[in-house]
Rosetta silent file (secondary structure, phi, psi, omega in degrees, C-alpha in Angstrom):
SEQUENCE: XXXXXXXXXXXXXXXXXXXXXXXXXXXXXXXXXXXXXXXXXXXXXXXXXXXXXXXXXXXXXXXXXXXXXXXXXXXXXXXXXXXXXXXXXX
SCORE:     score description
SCORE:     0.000 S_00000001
   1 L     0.000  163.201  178.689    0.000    0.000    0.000 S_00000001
   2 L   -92.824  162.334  167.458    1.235    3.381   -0.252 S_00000001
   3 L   -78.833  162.578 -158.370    2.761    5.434    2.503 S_00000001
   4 L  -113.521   34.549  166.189    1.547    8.437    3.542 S_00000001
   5 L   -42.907  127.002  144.417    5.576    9.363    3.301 S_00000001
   6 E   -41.751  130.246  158.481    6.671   13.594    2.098 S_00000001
   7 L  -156.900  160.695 -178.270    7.486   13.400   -1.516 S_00000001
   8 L    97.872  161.881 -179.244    8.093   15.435   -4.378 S_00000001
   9 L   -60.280  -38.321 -170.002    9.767   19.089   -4.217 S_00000001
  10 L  -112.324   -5.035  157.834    7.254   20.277   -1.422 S_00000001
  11 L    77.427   25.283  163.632    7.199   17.321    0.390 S_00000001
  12 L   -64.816  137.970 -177.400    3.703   16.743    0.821 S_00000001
  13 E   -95.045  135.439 -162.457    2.053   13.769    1.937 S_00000001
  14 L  -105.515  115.038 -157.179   -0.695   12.154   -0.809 S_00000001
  15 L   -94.316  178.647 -151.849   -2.811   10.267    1.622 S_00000001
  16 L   -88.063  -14.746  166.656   -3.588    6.881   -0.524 S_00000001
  17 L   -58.218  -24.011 -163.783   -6.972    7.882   -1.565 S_00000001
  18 L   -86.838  -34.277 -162.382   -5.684   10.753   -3.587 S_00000001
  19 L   -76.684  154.759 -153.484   -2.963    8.839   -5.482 S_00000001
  20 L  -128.516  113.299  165.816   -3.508    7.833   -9.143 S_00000001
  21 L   -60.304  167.152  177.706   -0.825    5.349  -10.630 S_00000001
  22 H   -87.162  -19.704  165.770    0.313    6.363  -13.668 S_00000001
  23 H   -82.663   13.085  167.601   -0.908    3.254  -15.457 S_00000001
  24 H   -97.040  -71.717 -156.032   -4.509    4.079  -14.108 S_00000001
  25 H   -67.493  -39.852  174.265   -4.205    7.576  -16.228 S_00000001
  26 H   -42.963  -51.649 -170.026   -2.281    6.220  -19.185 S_00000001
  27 H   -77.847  -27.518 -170.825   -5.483    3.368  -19.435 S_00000001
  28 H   -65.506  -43.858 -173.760   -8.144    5.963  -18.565 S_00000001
  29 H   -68.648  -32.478 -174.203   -6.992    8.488  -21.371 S_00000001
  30 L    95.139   17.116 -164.808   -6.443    5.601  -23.343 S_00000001
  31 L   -94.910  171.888 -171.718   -2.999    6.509  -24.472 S_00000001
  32 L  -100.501 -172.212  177.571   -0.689    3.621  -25.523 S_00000001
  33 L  -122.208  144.103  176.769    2.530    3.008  -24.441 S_00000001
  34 L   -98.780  173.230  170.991    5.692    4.080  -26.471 S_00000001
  35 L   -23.474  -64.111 -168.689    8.863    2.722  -27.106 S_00000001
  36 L  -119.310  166.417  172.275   10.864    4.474  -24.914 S_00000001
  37 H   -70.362   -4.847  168.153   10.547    7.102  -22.239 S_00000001
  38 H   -88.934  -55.503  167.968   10.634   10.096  -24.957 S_00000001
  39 H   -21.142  -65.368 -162.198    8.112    7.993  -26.758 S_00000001
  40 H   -64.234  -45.121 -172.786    5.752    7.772  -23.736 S_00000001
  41 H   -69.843  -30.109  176.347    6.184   11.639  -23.213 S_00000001
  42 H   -65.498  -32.307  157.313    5.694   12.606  -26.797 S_00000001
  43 H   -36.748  -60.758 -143.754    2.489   10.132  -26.700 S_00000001
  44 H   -85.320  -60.324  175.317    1.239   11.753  -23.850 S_00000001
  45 H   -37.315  -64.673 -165.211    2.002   15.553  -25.204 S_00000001
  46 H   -80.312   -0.208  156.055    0.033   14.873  -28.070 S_00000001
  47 H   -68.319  -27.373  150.498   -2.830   13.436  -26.536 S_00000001
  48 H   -40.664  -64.569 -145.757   -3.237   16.417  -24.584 S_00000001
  49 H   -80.842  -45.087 -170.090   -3.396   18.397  -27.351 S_00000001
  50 H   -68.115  -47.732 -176.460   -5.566   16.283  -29.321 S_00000001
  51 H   -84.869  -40.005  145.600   -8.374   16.552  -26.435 S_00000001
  52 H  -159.073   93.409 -173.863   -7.863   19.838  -26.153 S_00000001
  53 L    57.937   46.384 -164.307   -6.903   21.783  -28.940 S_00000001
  54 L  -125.913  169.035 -167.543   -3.933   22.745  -27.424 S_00000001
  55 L  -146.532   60.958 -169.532   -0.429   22.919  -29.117 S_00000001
  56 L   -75.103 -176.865  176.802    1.826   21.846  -26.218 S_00000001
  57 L  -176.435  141.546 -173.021    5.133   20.269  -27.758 S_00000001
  58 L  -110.314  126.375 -160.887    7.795   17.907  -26.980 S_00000001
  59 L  -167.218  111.921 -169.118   11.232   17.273  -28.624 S_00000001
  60 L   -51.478  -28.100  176.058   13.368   14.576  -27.482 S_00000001
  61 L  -125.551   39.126  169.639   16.683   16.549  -27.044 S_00000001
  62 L  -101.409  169.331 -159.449   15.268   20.078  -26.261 S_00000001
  63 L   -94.886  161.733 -171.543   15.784   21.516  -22.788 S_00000001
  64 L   -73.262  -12.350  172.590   12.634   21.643  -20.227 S_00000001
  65 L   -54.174  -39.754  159.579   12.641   25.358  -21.394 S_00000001
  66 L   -36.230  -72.412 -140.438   11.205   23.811  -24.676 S_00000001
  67 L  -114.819  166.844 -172.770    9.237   21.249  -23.874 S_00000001
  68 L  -110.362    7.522 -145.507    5.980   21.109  -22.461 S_00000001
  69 H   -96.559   -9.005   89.031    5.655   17.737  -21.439 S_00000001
  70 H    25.962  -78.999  166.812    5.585   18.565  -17.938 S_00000001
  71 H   -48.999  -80.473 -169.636    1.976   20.592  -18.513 S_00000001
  72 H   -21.733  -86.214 -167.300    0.724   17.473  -20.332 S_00000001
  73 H   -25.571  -34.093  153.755    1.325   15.426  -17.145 S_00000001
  74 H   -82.169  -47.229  154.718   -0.730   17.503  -15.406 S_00000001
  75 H   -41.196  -50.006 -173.662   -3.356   18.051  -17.543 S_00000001
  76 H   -52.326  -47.748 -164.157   -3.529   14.238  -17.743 S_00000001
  77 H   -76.364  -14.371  175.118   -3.293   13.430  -14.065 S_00000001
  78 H  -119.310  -33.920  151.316   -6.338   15.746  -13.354 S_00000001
  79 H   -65.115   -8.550 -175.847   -8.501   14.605  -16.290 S_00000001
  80 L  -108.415  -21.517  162.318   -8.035   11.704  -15.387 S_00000001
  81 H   -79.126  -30.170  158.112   -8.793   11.966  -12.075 S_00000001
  82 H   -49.285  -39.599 -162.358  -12.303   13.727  -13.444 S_00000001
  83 H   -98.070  -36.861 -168.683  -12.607   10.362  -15.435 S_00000001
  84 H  -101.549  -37.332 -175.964  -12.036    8.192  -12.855 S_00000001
  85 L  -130.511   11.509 -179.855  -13.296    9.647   -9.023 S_00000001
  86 L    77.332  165.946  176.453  -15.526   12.431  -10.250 S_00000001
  87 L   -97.464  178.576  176.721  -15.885   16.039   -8.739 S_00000001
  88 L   -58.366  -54.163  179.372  -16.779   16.997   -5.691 S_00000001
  89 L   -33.893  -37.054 -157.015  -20.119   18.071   -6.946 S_00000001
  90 L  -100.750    0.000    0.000  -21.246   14.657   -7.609 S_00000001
């Protein structure tokens, strides 16, 4: 199970209800998996994008100044949480 352990840059604790694997959001969006770990992010970037309209962008040997793949992850990880546990509202 997970721990309810600081992690991450702010060192927050994700109590285990809140946590999403990443192979829960990968199947919920429905993205596939690529070759490689530039693969998976360039997958993921353009799925973003594709759902909505957006024209984030990814390039395997560009600097994080570049790339956008970052945003994606987040985008993902909260649509996917929408897809999966719902809002509050409901």
């Amino acid at each position: 199970m997970h721990s309810l352990q600081p992690t991450g840059v702010l060192q927050l604790e994700i109590p285990p209800e809140n946590f999403l694997d990443p192979r829960m959001i990968k199947r919920a969006l429905k993205v596939k998996k690529g070759k490689d770990h530039n693969g998976n992010k360039k997958i993921m970037v353009n799925r973003i994008n594709s759902l909505y309209g957006l024209n984030l962008k990814y390039g395997k040997n560009k600097t994080k100044k570049y790339n956008d793949d970052d945003e994606a992850d987040a985008i993902a990880l909260l649509t996917a949480w929408w897809m999966l546990k719902g809002t509050a509202d409901e």
